[in-house]
N, C-alpha and C positions, 0 to 999 in steps of 0.2 A: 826098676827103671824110674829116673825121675819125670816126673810131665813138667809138661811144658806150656803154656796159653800162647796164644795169639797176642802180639803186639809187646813180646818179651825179645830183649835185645842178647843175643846169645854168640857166645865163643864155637867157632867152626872150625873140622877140619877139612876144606876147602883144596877139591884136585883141579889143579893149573887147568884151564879149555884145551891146554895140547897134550894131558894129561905124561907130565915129564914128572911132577912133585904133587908135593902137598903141604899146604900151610896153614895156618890158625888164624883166621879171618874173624871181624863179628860181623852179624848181619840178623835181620830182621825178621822174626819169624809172624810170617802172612795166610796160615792154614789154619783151620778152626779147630774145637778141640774134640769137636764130631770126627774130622778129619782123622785126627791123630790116634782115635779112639779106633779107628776100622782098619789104620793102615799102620805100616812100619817106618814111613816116610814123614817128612815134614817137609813143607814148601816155603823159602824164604829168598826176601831181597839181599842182597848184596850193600855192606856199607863200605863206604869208603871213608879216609879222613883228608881225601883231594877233593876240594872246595871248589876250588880254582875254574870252575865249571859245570854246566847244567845241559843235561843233552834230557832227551824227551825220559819221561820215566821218573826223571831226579827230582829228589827233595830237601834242600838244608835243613837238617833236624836244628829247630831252635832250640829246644833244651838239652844238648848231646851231653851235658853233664849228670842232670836226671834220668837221662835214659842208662849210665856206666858207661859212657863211656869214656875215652883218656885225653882226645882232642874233638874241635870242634868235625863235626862228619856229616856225609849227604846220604841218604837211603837212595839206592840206584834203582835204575830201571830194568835190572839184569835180577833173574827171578831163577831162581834153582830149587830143585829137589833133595834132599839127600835123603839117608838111612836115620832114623832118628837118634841111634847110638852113636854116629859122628858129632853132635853136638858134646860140647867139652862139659862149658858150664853156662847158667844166666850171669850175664853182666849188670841187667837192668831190667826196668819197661820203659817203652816210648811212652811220653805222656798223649792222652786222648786226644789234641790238637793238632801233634805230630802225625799218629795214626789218621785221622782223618785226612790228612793232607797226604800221608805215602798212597790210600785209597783211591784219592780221588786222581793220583798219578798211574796207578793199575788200572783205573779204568780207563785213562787216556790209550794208555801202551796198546792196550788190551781191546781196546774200542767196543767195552761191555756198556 
């Protein structure tokens, strides 16, 4: 199995919320690698490439290029679990200023 860090931008297969499909999303992985080490899951945000909008949570990745990805995109406030073998492949990593700013959005969401 390949591992995976914290703050690596990764290809998902991602089940619709009304669980009809399934699709290849990327999104942000938020679990540490303590985390990953105990469990079979991994915890990550939700990226989108609709800019268009900022609802609580959200954060415009400024270098979405450095991170792999293919448009400009927002790390959401929509946080999921999945099985760690549903991760496809890494795309990228979010650079350190990005991470810090999706953080300090999880603590907002979160009210840690």
């Amino acid at each position: 199995m390949t591992t995976y860090s914290r703050g690596d931008v990764v290809l998902v297969k991602f089940v619709f919320s009304d669980e009809t499909g399934v699709k290849q999303r990327p999104a942000l992985l938020v679990s540490s690698s303590r985390y990953h080490r105990s469990r079979h899951e991994a915890v990550l945000v939700a990226i989108t490439s609709n800019v268009s909008r900022a609802l609580v949570g959200d954060h415009a990745i400024k270098d979405w290029q450095e991170a792999g990805l293919p448009l400009p995109s927002t790390a959401t406030g929509i946080i999921r679990t999945i099985k760690q073998e549903m991760i496809v492949k890494k795309l990228g990593e979010l650079p350190a200023g990005d991470l810090q700013a999706v953080d300090e959005q999880l603590r907002i969401s979160l009210n840690l």
